[in-house]
NULO-286584 format. One line per 4 residues: number of its first residue (from 1); their letters; for each residue x, y, z of C-alpha. Coordinates in steps of 0.25 Angstrom, whole numbers, plus 5000, padded with zeros to 4 digits. Layout:
BEGIN
NUM) A) X Y Z; ...
! end
This chain:
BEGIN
1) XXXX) 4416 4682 4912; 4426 4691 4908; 4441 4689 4911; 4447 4695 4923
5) XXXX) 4451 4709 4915; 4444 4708 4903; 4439 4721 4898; 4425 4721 4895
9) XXXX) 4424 4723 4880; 4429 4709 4876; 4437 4705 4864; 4425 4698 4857
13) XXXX) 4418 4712 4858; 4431 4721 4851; 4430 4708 4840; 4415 4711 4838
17) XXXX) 4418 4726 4836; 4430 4722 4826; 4425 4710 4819; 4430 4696 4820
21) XXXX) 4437 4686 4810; 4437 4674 4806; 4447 4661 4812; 4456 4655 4800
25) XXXX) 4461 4641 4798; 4475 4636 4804; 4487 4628 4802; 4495 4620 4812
29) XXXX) 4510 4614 4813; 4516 4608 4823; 4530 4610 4829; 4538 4602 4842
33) XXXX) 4544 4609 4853; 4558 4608 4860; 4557 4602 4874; 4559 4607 4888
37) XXXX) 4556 4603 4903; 4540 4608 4903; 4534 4617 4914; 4522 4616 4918
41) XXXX) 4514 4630 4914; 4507 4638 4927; 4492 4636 4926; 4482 4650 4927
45) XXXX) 4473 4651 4937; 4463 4644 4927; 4470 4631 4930; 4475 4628 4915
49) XXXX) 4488 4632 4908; 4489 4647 4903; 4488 4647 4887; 4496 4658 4879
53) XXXX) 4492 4666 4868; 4504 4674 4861; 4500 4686 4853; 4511 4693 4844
57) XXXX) 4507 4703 4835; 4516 4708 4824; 4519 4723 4823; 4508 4728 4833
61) XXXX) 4512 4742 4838; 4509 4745 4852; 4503 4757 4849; 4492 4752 4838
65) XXXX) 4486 4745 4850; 4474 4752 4856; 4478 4747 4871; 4492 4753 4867
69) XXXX) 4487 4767 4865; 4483 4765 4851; 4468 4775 4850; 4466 4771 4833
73) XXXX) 4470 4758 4831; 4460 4748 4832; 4465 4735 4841; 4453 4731 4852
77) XXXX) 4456 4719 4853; 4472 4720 4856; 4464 4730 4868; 4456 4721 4873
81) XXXX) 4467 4712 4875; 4475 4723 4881; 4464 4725 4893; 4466 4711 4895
85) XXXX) 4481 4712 4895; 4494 4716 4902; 4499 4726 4891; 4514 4730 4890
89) XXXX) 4516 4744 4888; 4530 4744 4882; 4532 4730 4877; 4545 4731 4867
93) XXXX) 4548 4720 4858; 4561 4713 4863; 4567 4714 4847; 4558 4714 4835
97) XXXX) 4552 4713 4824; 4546 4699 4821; 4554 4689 4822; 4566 4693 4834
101) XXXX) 4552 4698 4842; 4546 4684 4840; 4559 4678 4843; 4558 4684 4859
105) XXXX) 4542 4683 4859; 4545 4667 4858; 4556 4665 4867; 4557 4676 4876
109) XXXX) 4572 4678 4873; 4577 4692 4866; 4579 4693 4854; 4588 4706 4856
113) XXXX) 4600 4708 4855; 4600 4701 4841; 4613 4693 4843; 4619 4683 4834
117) XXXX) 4609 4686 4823; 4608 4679 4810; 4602 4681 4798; 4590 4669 4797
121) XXXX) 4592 4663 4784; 4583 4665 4776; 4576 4679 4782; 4574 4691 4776
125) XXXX) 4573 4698 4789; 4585 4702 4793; 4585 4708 4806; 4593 4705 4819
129) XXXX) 4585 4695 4827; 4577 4690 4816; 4579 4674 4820; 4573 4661 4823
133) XXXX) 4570 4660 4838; 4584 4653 4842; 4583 4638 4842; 4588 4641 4859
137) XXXX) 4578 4647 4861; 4564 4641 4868; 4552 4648 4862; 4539 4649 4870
141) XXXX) 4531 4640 4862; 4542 4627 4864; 4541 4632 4878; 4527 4629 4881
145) XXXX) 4525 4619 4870; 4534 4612 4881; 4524 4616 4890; 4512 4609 4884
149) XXXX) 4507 4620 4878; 4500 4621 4863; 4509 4631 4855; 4504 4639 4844
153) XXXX) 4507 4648 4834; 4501 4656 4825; 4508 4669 4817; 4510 4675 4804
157) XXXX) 4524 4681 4805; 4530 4673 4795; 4544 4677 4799; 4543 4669 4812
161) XXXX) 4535 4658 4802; 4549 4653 4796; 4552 4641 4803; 4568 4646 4803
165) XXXX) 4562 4656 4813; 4559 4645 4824; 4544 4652 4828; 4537 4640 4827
169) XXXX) 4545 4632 4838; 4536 4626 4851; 4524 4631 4842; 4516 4617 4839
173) XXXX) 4506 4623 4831; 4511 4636 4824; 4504 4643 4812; 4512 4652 4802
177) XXXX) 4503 4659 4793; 4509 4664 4780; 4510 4676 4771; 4511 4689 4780
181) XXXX) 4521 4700 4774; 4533 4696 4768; 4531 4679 4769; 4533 4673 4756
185) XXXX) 4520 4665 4757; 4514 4667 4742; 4520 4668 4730; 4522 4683 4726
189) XXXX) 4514 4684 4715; 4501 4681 4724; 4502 4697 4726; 4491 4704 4720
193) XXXX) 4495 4715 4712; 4486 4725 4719; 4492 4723 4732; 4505 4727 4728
197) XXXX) 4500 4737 4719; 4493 4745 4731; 4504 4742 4741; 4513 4754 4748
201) XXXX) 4527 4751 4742; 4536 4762 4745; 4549 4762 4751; 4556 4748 4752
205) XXXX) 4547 4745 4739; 4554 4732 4736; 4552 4726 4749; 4540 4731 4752
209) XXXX) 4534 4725 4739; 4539 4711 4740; 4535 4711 4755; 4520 4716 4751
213) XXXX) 4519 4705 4737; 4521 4695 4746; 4512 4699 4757; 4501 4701 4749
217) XXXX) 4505 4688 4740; 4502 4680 4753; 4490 4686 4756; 4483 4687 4743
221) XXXX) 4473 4676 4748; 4468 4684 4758; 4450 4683 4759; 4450 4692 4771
225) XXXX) 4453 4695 4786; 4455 4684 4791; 4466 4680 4780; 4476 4694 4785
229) XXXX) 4487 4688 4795; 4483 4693 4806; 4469 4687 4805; 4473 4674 4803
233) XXXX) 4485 4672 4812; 4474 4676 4824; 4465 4666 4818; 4472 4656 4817
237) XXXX) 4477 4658 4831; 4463 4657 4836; 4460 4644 4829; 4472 4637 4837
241) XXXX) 4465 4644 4849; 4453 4635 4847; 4463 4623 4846; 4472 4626 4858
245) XXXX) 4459 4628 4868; 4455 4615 4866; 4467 4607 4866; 4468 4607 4883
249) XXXX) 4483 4613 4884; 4489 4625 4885; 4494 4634 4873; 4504 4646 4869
253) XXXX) 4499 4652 4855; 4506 4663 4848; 4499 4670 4840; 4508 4679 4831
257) XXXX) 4502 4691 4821; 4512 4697 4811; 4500 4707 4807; 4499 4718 4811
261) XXXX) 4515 4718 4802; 4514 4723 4790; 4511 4722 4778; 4495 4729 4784
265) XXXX) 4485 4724 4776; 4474 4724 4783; 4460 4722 4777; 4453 4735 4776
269) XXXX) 4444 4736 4787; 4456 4737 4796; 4464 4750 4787; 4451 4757 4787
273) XXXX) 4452 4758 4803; 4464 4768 4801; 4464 4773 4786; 4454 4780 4779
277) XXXX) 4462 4775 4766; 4472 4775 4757; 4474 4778 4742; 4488 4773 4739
281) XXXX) 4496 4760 4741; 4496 4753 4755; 4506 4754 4765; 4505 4739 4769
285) XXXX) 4519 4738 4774; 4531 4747 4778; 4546 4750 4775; 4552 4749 4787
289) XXXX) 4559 4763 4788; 4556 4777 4786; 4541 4779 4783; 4543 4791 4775
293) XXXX) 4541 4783 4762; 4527 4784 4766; 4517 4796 4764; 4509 4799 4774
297) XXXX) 4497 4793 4771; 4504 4779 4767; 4508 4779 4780; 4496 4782 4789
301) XXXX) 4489 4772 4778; 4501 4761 4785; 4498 4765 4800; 4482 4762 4795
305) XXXX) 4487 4748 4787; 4496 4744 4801; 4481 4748 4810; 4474 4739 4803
309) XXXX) 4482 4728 4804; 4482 4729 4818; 4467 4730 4819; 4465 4718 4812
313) XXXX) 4476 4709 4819; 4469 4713 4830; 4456 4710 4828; 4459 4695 4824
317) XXXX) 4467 4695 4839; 4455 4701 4844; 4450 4687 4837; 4461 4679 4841
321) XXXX) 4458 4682 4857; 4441 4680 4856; 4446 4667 4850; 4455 4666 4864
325) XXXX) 4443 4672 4872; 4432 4661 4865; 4442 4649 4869; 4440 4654 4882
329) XXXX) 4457 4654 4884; 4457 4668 4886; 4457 4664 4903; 4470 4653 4901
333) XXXX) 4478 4661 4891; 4489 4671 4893; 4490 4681 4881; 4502 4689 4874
337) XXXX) 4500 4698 4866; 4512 4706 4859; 4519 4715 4845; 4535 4712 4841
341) XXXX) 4535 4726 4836; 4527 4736 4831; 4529 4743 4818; 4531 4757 4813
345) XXXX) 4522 4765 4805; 4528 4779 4803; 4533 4783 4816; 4547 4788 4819
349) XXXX) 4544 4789 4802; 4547 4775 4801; 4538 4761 4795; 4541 4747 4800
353) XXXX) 4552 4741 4810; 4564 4747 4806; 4574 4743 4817; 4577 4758 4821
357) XXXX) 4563 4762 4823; 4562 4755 4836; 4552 4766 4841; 4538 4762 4849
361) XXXX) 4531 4759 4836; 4540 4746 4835; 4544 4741 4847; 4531 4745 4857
365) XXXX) 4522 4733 4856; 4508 4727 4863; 4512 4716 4872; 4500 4711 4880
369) XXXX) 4497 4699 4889; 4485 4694 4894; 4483 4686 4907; 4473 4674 4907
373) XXXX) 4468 4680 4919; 4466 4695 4916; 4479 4698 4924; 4484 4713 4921
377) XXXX) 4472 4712 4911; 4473 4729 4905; 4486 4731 4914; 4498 4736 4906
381) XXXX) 4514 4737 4909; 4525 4745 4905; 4535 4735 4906; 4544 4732 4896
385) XXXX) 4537 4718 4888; 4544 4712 4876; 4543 4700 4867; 4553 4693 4876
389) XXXX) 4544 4693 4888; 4534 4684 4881; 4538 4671 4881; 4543 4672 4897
393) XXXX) 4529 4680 4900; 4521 4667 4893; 4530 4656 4901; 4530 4662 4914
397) XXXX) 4513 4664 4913; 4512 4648 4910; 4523 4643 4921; 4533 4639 4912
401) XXXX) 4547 4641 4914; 4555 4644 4900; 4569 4633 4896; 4578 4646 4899
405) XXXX) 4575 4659 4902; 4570 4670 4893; 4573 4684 4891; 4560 4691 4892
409) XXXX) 4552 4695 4905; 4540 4687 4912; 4528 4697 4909; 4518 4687 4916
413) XXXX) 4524 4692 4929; 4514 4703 4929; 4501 4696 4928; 4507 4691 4944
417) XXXX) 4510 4705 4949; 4523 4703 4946; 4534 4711 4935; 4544 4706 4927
421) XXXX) 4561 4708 4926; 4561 4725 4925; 4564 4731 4910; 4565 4745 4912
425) XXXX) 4569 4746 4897; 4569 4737 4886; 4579 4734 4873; 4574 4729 4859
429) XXXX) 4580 4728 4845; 4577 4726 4832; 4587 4723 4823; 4599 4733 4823
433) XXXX) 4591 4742 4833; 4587 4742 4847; 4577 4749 4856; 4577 4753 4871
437) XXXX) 4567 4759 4881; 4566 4762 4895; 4556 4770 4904; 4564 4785 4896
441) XXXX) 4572 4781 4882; 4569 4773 4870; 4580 4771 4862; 4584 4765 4847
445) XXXX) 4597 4760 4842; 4604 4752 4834; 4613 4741 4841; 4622 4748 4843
449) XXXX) 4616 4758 4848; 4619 4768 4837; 4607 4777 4832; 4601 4778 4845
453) XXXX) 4588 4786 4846; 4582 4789 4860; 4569 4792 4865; 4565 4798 4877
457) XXXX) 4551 4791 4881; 4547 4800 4893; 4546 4812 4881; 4545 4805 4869
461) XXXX) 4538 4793 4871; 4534 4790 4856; 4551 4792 4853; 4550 4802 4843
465) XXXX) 4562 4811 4848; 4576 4806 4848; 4585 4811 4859; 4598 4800 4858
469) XXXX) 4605 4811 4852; 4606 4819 4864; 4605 4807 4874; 4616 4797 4871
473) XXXX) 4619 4792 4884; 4606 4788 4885; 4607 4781 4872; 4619 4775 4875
477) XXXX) 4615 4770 4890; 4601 4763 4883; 4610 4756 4874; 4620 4751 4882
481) XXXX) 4611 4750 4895; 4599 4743 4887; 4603 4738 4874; 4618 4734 4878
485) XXXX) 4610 4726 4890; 4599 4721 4882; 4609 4715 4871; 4617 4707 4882
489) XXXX) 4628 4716 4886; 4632 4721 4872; 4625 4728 4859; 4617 4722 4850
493) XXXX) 4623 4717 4839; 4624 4725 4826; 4624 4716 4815; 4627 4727 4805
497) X) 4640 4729 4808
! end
């Protein structure tokens, strides 16, 4: 029997057409959790405790995803688990990129405004908000650990894999696999020559070298598929499934993709979807500025590079949730499925996440849950969704009251008929620069509120035309009203000054 809003082609059947892989080994380790008074979680109508399942996928745009809108990118299953999803329309990212977006996914509490930064020690990424979850802060997996739940972890963002950066808190089994982008896993000189040799390196050549000799230092010893990130970060996550079906309590696994984040390396099968070929060196990572280093070509070869990636990440999800379907957990497990950011691949003339490109390419992301039930099954919202209404949403589905309250909405609300907390407009920031939206203007700035561009979304949906030049008590009221508000009365700080 199919469940209630299923559609009819299955999950198995888009694997079939795609073709499946293999399930790799794991490795476990073991942390304690902090201590509160426990609540006991709210049942479903089955009669057990609702499981979690916790998807974040690094760098996905919103618009590369078929049930977004996307007609030439190749994503079946991230569909199928759309028509059996509530779908957020305009989710944002509360702050990005990796780590101050992970910080709010596990906590529920803002990121933004960015006050009382400090440098990590130790950290070459040096970027507002780029710290470990504060020590004050409860996350999500303390919380239900707490709560009697197994908690997992399996990713392969190696930034949040520092122990410095406090991810692994509540987690008691947590797996970090080594070796993506710039993580000095393998000595240098693992790098084969050829790779180097037939690698894109212009613009920011000296960084864009050393980041790519280590990349592919650490991946030298790959046999096949199953060895890319992705791959194996939803394999492993699958293997921990077959563990935590059987052990008789309920569990909260996260499940955290760096890929589809540069560098795009996809194995071959995947480029040829969107490329036809390419005679020179690979574009497998970007300068994150003007894109007008690149020739033309180069930089259609990087949008096919990025397409691939995302086809294969989601074929080994499309793995990950028949491993869900098989275990027969997909009736007692609510499922979250979100981005941090997207990335940019020529427009606006721009690469990368430069803090000032804040355009939809960046900050429009997927955000999908999925009801044990089928409730809202293929329904979606344009309400306002963010990184900081997760761990809220998970913890108001299971019953269980948080120690203090959190920033972020209760998206679960709309599974009962009911809404959450209006946000007719919504602030972000990354780094020196924030973004606005409501229902009529988009606007960029940086903490100040200098070097405002404005967008009029009504006419220019896609924000190609800036009008803040000829509309600056708009700007100024969506600064002051939003961005003022937002920060907690004042501006943002600037630390550059």
């Amino acid at each position: 029997m199919r469940r209630p809003g299923a559609h009819t082609l299955t999950r198995r059947d888009f694997l079939l057409l795609a073709g499946a892989g293999a399930v790799g080994a794991t490795g476990l380790s073991m942390l304690g959790a902090r201590q509160y008074e426990n609540v006991t979680g709210r049942p479903i109508s089955g009669g057990g405790p609702m499981n979690v399942i916790l998807i974040i996928i690094d760098s996905l745009r919103k618009d590369h995803v078929g049930a977004y809108g996307n007609n030439w990118i190749q994503t079946p299953n991230l569909d199928a688990f759309a028509r059996e999803s509530l779908r957020f329309t305009r989710a944002q990212p509360e702050s990005t990129p990796t780590i101050p977006a992970r910080r709010t996914i596990h906590t529920g509490f803002r990121t933004f405004p960015f006050r009382d930064w400090d440098p990590h020690k130790g950290e070459s990424v040096l970027l507002y908000g780029w710290q470990p979850i504060p020590e004050e802060q409860w996350t999500l997996a303390e919380i239900l650990q707490a709560e009697g739940y197994d908690t997992m972890l399996v990713t392969d963002s190696y930034h949040e894999a520092k122990a410095a950066m406090n991810f692994q808190r509540g987690f008691t089994v947590f797996d970090f696999i080594r070796g993506q982008e710039n993580d000095h896993f393998q000595p240098m000189w693992m790098c084969p020559k050829e790779k180097i040799a037939n690698t894109l390196l212009s613009g920011d050549r000296k960084n864009v070298e050393g980041k790519m000799r280590q990349y592919f230092a650490n991946t030298a010893g790959r046999a096949g598929e199953q060895d890319y990130f992705g791959p194996q970060v939803f394999s492993r996550a699958a293997r921990f499934l077959e563990g935590a079906s059987k052990s008789g309590r309920p569990f909260f696994l996260t499940v955290d993709s760096f890929d589809p984040h540069e560098p795009w390396d996809p194995p071959e099968e995947y480029v040829k979807l969107y490329s036809d070929g390419h005679d020179g060196p690979e574009p497998y990572t970007s300068v994150y500025g003007g894109s007008d280093y690149l020739e033309e070509r180069e930089l259609e070869r990087m949008k096919a590079l990025y397409a691939g990636e995302v086809s294969m990440v989601d074929r080994w999800l499309g793995n990950f949730l028949d491993k869900v379907e098989s275990l027969g957990l997909m009736e007692d497990t609510m499922i979250v499925l979100l981005s941090d950011h997207g990335h940019a691949l020529g427009e606006h003339g721009v690469v990368g996440k430069p803090p000032y490109a804040l355009w939809p390419e960046v900050t429009d992301v997927p955000f999908m849950i999925r009801h044990p039930e089928g409730r809202r099954a293929g329904d979606a919202s344009d309400y306002y969704a963010s990184t900081h209404d997760v761990a809220p949403t998970i913890l108001s589905a299971l019953g269980v009251e948080p120690p203090s309250p959190m920033d972020g909405q209760d998206l679960s609300v709309f599974f009962d008929g009911g809404k959450p907390e209006a946000r007719p407009y919504f602030v972000g920031g990354l780094h020196d620069h924030v973004w606005v939206r409501d229902g009529d203007y988009a606007m960029i700035s940086r903490n100040t509120g200098s070097g405002a561009k404005l967008y009029d979304l009504r006419a220019d949906p896609e924000q190609q035309k800036n009008i803040a030049w000829r509309n600056p008590d708009i700007v100024k009221r969506m600064f002051e009203d939003y961005v003022v508000k937002a920060a907690g009365g004042e501006p943002p700080p600037n630390y550059d000054t």
